[in-house]
N, C-alpha and C positions, 0 to 999 in steps of 0.2 A: 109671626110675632107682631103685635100690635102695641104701637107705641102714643099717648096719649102727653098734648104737651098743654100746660097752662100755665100763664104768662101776666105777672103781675109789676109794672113798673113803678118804679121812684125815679122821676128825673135827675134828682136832685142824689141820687146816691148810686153808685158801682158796688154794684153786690155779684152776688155767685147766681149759678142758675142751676133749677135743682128738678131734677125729671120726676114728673106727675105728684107735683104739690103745688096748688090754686096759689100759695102764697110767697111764691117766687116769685124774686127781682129781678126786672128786664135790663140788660144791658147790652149796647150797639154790638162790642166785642167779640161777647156770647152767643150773640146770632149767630154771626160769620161762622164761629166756630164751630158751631152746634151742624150748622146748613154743610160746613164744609167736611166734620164727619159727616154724619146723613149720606149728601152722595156719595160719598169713597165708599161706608159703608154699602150702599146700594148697587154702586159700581163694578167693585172687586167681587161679588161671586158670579158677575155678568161675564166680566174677563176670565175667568176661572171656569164658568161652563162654555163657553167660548175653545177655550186652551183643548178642555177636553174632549171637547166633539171634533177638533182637527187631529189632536192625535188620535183621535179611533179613526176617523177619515184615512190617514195615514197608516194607519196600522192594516188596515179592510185592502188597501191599495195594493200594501207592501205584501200581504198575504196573499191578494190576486198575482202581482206579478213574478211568486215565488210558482205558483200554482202554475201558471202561461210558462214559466220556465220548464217545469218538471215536464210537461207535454210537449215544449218543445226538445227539448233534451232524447223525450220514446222516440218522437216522431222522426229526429234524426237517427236513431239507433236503428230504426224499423227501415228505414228509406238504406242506408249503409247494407242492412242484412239482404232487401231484396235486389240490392246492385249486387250483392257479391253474389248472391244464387240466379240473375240473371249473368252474371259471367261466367259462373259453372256451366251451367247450359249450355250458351254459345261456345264455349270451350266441347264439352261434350257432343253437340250437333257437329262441331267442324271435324273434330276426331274421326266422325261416322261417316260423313259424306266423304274425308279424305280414302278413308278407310274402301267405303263402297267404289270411289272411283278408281283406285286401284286396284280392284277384284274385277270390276266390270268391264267386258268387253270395248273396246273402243266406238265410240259412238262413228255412224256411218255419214258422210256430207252427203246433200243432196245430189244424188246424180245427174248429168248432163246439162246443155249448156241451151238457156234459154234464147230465143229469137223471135221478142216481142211475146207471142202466143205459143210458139213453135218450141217444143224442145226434142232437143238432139242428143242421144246416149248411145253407148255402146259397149259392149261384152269382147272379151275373149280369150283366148289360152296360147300358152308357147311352152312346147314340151320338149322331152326325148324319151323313144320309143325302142323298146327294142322285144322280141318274140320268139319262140323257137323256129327251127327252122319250116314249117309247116305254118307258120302265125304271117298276119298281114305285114310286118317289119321285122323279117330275118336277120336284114342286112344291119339295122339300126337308122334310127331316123331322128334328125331336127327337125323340130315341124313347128308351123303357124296350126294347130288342133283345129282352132276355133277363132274366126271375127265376123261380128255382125255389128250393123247399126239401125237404129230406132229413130224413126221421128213419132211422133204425137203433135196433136193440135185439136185444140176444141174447134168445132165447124159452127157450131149452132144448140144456142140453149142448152140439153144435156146428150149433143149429137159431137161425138167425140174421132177423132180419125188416130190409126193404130196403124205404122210401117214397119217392117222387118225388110231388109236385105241381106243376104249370107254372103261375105265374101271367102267365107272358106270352113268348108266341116268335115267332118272325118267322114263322112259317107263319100263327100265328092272328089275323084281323083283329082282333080285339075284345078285351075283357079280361075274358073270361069266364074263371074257373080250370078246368084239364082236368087226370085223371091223366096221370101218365106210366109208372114204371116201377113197380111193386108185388109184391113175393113174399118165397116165404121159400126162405132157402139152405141146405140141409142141407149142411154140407162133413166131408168127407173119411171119407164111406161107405167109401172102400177102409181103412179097418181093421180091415171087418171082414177084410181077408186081411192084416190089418199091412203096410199101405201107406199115405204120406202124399201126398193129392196125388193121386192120382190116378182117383178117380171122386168126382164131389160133383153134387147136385142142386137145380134150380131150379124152382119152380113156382109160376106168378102172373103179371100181364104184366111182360113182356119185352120188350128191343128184337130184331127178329130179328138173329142172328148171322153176316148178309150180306157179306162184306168185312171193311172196317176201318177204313174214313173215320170211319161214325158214331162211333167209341171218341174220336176229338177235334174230332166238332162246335160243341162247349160253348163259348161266347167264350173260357174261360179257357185252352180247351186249343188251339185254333186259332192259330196264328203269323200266319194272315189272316183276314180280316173275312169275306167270301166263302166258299163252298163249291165242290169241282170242279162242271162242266156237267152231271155224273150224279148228283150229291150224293144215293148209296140208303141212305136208312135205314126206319123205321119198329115199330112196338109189335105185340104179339100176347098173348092169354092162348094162356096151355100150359103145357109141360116145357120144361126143358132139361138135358141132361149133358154137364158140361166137366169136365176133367182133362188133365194133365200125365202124361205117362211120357218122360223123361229128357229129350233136345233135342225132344222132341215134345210137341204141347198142340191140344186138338179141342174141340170144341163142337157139338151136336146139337142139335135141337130140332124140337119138333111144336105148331105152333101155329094157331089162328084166322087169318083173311089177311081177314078182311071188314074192308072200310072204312066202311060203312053208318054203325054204329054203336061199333066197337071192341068191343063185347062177346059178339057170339055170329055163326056161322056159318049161313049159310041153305043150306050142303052141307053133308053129311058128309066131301066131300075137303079132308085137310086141309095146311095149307102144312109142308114139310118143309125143314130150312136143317143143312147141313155146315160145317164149317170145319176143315183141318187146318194146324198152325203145324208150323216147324222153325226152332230157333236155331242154328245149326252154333257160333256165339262168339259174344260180346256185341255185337259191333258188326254181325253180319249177322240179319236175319231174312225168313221168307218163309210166304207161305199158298198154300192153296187153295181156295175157298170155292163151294159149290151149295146151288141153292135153285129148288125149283116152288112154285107158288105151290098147287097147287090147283085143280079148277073153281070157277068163283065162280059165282054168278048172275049177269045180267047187270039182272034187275028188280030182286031182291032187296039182294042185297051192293052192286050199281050200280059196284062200286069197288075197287080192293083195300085193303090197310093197308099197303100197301110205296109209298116216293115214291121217284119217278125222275125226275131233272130239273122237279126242283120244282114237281113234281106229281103227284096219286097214281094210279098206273096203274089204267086204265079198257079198258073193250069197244071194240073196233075196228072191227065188224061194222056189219051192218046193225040195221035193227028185229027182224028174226025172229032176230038172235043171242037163246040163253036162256042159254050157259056159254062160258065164255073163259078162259085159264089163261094163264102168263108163262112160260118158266124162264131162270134166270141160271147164269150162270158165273163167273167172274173169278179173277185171280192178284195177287196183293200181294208187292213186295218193300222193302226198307229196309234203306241202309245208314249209318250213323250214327258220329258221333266225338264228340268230348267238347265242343265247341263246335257242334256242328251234325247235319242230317240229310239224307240225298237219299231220295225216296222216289217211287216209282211204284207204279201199279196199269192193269190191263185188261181188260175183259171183255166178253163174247158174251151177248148177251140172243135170246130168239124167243117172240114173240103167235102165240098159235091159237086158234080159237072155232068154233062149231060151225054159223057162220051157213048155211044150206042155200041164199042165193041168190050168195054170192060165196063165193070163196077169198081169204081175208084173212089169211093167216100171213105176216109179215113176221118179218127178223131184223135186228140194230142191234146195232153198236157202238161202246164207250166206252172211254177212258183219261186218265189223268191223270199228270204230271208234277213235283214239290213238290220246291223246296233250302231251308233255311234255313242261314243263318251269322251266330253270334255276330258282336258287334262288341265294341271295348273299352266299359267305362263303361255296362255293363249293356244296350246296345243291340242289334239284331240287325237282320237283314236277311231278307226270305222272297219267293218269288215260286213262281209255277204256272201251269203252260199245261193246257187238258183240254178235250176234245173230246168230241160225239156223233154219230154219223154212221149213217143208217138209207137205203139208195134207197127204200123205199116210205115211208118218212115215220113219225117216231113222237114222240107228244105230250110236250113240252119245252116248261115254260115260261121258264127259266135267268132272266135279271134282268128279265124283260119283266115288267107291270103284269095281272095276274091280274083285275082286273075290264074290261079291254079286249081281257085273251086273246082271238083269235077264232079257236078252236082248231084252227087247221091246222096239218095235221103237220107235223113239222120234219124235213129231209134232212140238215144240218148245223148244230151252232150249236158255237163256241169261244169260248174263255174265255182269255184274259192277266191275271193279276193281280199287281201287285208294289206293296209292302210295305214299312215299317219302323216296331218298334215298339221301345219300352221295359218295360224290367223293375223295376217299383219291387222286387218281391218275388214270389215261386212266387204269392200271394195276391192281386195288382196288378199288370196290366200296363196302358198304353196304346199304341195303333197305328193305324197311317193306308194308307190301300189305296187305287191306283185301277187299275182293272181296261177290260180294253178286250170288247167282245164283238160276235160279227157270226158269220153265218151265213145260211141261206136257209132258207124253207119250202116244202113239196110243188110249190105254184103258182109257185117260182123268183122268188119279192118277198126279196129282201135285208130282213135282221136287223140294221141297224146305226145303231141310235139305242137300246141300253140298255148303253151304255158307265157307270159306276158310281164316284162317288168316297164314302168314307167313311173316321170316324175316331171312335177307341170305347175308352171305359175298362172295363175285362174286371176280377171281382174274385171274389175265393169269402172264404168263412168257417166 
């Protein structure tokens, strides 16, 4: 709107003033008046757009911090939902692990007792024995079974030193101490073609690398008291080379086979032992394992160092034999699951000598059969049937009494042994065996009076 003002005075007279008429009278009063609406006029829709651009301002604000509200509002609903489904969780993981730790075996400490570099551990067994009256313990026996101790110590880079000492085994009447296993391990020579694994070397006495029973003759590692009817193991100074190349793993060895003494050979032929493994998966495994013995003397060596049916193979022949030699064969297999294992082995043996008044080569074979099965509440279950079976007869002493042996050959003897023991810990078990055994010898007299009960605390450190 446009407003047009014109302004006519009379000094001399106070008149009215009259908007957009040339012949208006001016008057002091009227000005004021007029000037003092004007700005009110002009003023008040300043104040009034004023008023109302603060409350939209206010309105914009209050509507933002309705909006910050509501997001803050989710955002705590959202943060609440995922504390409480991260304490579900944690609730449910500890249920599991409590869960798992009481199902699962007791975990094992490390054994033996460090010295600097040096550690020191040991094995061993305290039984009671008792056998028919034909068996090595008619009478009944407390016995110390089994003690040994181990030192280790790294010598240099990946040159490693490996002692055994026996101070008492079921083979030895007496408690004299005897070595057992002694050398150094050089491992993992295959670097020098940047490979791990698989060539490393042994050299010192050894157990020969025959089979695979000896690897758990130890009370500790035994699920039975007892050993199969062939139970072959025995010591040698030599070499040996083991390695791994992928599912595959071998073991070689060139060693002494005299039983005389354990220390030195009275031939120059010396015992030669193979072994190849295949794990196709964890739960299968298998071997194949060769070994001759050697000529041995038959004055000299008298003996070999390898036992066979608990005892150590000897000459066959007559008086005029002077050399005699063994070879072995056998197959191992084993299939296993997380509570248990089946496992078998068999093998082909054949004696030759060079007696010039008989022909005395015989051949003889052995096998063995082995299940164990966990129970709940750390218990388990084990049993084994094993056999030796030779037609011309071949010396087995199996649970008979060694100083009544009257050493005729045996054409069959078997072995039933069944079993259950406890698990205090990987480091303690106890277990209870009784085992049946019967067989014949050459001259057709029946084996059946060293039927076998025992029960034995097994422990390492």
């Amino acid at each position: 709107m446009k407003f047009v003002f014109s302004f006519w005075a009379n000094p001399g007279n106070a008149g009215f003033v009259s908007a957009g008429r040339r012949n208006t009278r001016f008057c002091p009063r009227g000005v004021i008046f007029l000037s003092a609406t004007l700005a009110f006029s002009l003023f008040v829709p300043s104040l009034q757009a004023e008023d109302t651009n603060e409350e939209a301002e206010i309105q914009a604000l209050e509507k933002q911090n309705a909006i910050l509200e509501q997001k803050l509002e989710k955002q705590d609903q959202a943060i609440e939902s995922l504390t409480e489904k991260v304490g579900e969780l944690e609730a449910t993981n500890a249920a599991a692990e409590n869960s798992a730790a009481e199902n699962a075996p007791p975990a094992a400490p490390a054994t033996g007792y460090n010295f600097g570099n040096v550690n020191l551990s040991a094995e061993g067994g305290v039984a009671f024995f008792n056998t028919g009256r034909d068996g090595f313990s008619a009478d009944s026996d407390l016995r110390v079974d089994e003690a040994r101790l181990f030192v280790e110590a790294p010598i240099w880079k990946e040159v490693y030193f490996q002692g055994e000492v026996d101070l008492a085994t079921r083979e030895n009447p007496n408690l004299n101490a005897q070595m057992g296993e002694l050398y150094l391990d050089a491992q993992d020579l295959s670097q020098l073609w940047g490979r791990d694994g698989q060539l490393n070397l042994r050299a010192g006495r050894m157990y020969i690398p025959f089979g695979e029973e000896y690897l758990t003759r130890y009370a500790i590692d035994d699920p039975l008291i007892s050993h199969s009817v062939a139970d072959i193991w025995g010591y040698g100074p030599g070499v040996e080379l083991y390695g791994a190349l992928g599912k595959l793993n071998y073991v070689v060895a060139v060693q002494n086979d005299s039983g005389a003494n354990g220390v030195q050979d009275f031939d120059g032929d010396k015992a030669v032992t193979g072994r190849i493994g295949f794990d196709p998966n964890k739960h299968l495994h298998f071997s194949v394992s060769a070994m001759r013995t050697g000529n041995l003397s038959a004055q000299n060596d008298m003996i070999s160092s390898l036992w066979f049916g608990n005892l150590l193979l000897s000459p066959l022949g007559g008086p005029e034999t002077t050399l005699f030699h063994y070879e072995l064969a056998e197959g191992d297999i084993m299939a296993n699951w997380s509570s248990g294992h089946l496992s078998a082995f068999g093998g082909y043996g054949r004696y030759g000598d060079n007696d010039p008044a008989a022909s005395n080569g015989r051949n003889f074979f052995y096998y063995s059969v082995e299940g164990v099965q966990d129970l709940p509440k750390k218990f388990y279950l084990a049993a084994r049937f094993s056999e030796v079976l030779s037609d011309k007869g071949i010396g087995v002493l199996g649970l008979g009494n060694y100083e009544t042996f009257d050493d005729d050959l045996t054409t069959t003897l078997w072995r039933l042994s069944l079993g259950i023991g406890y698990r205090f810990s990987n480091n303690l078990l106890v277990k209870t065996e009784y085992s049946f055994e019967g067989g014949k010898d050459l001259a057709g007299e029946s084996r059946d009076h060293e039927n076998f009960f025992g029960t034995e605390a097994a422990f390492k450190f």
